[in-house]
C-alpha positions as CSV (number, residue, x, y, z in Angstrom):
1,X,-16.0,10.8,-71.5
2,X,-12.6,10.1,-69.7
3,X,-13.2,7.6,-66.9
4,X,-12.4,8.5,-63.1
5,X,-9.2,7.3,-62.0
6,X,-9.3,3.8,-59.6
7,X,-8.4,3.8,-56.4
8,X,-5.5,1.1,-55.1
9,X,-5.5,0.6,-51.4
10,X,-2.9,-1.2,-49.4
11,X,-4.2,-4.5,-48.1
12,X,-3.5,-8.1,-47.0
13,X,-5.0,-11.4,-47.4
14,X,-7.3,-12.0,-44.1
15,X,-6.0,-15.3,-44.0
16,X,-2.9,-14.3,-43.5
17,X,-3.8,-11.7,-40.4
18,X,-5.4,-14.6,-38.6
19,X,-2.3,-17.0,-38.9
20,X,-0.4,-14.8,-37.6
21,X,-3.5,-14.7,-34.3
22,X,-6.7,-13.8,-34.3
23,X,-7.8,-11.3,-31.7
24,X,-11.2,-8.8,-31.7
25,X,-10.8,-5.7,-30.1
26,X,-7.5,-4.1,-29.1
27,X,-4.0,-5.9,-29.2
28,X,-1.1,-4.1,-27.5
29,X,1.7,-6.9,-29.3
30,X,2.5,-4.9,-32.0
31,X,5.9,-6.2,-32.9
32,X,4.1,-9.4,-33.6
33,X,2.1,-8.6,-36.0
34,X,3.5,-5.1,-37.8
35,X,6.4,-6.6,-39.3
36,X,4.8,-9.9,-41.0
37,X,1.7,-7.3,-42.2
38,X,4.0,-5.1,-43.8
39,X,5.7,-7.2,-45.6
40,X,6.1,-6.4,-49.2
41,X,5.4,-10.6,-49.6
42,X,1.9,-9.9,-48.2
43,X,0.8,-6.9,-49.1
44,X,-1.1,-5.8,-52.5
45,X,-2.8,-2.6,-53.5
46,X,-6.4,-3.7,-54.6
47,X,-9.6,-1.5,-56.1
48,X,-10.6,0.3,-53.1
49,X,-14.3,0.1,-54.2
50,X,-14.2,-3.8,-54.2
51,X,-11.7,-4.2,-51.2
52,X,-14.8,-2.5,-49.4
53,X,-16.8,-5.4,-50.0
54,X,-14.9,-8.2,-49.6
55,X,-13.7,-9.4,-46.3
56,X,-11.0,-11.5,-47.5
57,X,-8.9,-8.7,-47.5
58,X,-8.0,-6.1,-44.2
59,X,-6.9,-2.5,-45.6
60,X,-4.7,-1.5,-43.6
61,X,-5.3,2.1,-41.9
62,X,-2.8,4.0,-39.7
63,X,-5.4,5.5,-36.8
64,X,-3.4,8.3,-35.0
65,X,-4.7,10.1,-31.6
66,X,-3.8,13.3,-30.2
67,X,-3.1,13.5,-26.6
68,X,-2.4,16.6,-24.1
69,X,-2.0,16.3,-21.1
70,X,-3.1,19.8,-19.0
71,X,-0.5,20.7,-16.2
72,X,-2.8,18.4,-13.5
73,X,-1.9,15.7,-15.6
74,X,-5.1,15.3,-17.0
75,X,-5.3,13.6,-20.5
76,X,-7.7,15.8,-23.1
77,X,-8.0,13.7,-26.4
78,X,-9.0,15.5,-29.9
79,X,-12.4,14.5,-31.0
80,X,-14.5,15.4,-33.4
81,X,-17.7,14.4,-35.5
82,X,-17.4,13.2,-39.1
83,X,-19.3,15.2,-41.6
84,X,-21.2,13.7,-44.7
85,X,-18.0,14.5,-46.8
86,X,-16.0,12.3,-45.0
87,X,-14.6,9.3,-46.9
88,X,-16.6,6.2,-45.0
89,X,-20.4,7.0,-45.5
90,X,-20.8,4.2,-43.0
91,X,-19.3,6.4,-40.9
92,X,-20.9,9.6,-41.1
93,X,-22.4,11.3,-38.2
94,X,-20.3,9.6,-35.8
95,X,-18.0,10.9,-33.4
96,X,-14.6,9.9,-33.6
97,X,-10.7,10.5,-31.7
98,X,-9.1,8.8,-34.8
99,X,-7.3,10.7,-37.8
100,X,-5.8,8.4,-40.7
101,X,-7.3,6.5,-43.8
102,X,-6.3,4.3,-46.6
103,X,-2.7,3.8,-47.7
104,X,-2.7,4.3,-51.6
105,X,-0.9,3.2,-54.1
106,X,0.3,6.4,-54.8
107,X,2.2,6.4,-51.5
108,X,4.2,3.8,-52.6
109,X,6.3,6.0,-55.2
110,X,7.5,8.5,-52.5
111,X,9.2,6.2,-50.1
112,X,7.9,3.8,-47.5
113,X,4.0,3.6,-48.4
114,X,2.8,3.4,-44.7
115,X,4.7,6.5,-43.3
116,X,4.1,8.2,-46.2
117,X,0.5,7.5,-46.5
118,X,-0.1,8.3,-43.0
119,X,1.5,11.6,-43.4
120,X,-0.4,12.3,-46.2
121,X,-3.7,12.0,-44.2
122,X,-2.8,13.5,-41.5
123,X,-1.6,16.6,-43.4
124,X,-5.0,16.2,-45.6
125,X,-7.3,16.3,-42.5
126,X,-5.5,18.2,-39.9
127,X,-3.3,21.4,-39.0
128,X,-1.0,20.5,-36.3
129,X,0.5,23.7,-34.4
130,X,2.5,21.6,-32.0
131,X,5.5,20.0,-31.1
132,X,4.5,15.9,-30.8
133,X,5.7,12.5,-29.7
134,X,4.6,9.5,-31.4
135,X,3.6,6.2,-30.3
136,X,2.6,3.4,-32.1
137,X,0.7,1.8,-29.3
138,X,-1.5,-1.7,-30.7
139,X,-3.6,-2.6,-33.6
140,X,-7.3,-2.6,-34.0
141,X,-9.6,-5.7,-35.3
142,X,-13.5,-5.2,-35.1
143,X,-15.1,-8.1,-37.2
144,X,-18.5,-7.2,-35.4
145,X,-19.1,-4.4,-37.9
146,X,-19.6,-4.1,-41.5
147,X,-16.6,-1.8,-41.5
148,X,-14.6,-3.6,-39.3
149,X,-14.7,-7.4,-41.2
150,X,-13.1,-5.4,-44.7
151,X,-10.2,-2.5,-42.1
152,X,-7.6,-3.1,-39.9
153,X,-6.3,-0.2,-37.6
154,X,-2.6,1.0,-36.7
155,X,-3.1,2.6,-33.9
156,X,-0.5,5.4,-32.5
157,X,-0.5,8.2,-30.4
158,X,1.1,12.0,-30.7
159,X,1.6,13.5,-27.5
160,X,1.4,17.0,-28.3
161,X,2.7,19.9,-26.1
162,X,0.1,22.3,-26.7
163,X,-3.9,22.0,-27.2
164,X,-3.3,23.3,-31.1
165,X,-4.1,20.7,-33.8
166,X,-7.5,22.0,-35.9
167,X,-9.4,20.8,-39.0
168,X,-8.0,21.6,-42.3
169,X,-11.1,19.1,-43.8
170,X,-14.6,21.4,-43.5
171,X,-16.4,18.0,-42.7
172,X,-14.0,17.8,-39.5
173,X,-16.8,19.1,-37.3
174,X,-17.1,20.1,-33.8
175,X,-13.6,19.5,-33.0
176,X,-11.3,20.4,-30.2
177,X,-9.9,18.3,-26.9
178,X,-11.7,17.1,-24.7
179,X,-11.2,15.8,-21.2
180,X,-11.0,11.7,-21.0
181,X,-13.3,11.2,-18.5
182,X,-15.8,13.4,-20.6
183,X,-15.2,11.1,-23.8
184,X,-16.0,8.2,-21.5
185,X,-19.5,8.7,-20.1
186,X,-20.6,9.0,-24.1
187,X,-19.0,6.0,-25.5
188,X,-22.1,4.8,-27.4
189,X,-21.8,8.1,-29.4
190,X,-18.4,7.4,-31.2
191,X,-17.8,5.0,-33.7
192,X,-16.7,1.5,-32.9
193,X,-13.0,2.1,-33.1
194,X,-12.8,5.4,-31.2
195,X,-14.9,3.1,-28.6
196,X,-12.2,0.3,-28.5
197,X,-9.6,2.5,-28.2
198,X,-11.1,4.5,-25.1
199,X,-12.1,1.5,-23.1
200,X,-8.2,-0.1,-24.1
201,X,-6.1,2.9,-23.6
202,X,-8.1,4.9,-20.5
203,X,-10.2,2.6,-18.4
């Protein structure tokens, strides 16, 4: 019987994220912390399967947001609910704004692994039909969940021009934009990062 293939994610030594200052929540000081937690002298690509039990080590996971803005200026945000296919079973059901997941070691052979690994998810999980403008905008630690202690978001956001970015993944459900201030009066229904990131970036 031929064995199934391991999984190597990128990730750094926990240690090393909390030298550099510890914060839980949302952190908008990106330069600070980016650049050390990049760094080829930190970073290693360990058995996903045990790096998800083991809170020594953050994997690090690009967390991108779509934003259009209707002609009022309103901000709609895509959303959607994660299906039982979806990678993170500890995540299922949940609603989310975030698309991204692990940077593999596989990423690493095509150029810089984290641009390359996020573009890989994003083109995995979603079609975008828009022009866009990226922002890498702050960085994500939750060490109140059992998810949080073992991830570590990157968060950006692409402002697109139109309302047109759709599932390509069938376990993307119930997805579309969705008005901010819609988002907001159902916080407790969205996993704890989408949560973070509405209360940081619109309240």
């Amino acid at each position: 019987m031929t064995s199934m293939p391991v999984e190597h994610v990128l990730v750094i030594p926990t240690q090393h994220f909390r030298d550099l200052g510890y914060f839980q929540g949302f952190c908008e000081d990106v330069g600070r912390y980016l650049p050390e937690l990049l760094s080829s002298l930190r970073t290693s690509y360990q058995p996903r399967s045990q790096m998800e039990q083991d809170p020594s080590f953050k994997q690090l996971i690009p967390y991108v947001i779509f934003q259009y803005r209707s002609e009022s200026g309103t901000p709609h945000i895509f959303q959607y609910t994660r299906g039982k296919g979806q990678g993170e079973q500890r995540l299922r059901s949940k609603r989310s704004i975030g698309i991204g997941g692990h940077i593999s070691s596989e990423d690493a052979v095509r150029g810089e692994p984290y641009e390359v690994g996020m573009q890989r998810e994003l083109s995995e999980e979603v079609i975008i039909e828009s022009e866009y403008s990226p922002r890498l905008v702050g960085l994500l630690n939750d060490d109140e969940t059992e998810v949080g202690r073992v991830h570590l978001g990157v968060v950006h956001v692409f402002d697109v021009k139109q309302p047109r970015v759709r599932p390509r993944e069938a376990d993307i459900l119930d997805a579309g934009f969705s008005p901010v201030h819609e988002l907001l009066k159902d916080l407790h229904g969205f996993e704890t990062w989408s949560q973070i990131c509405l209360k940081a970036l619109y309240m």
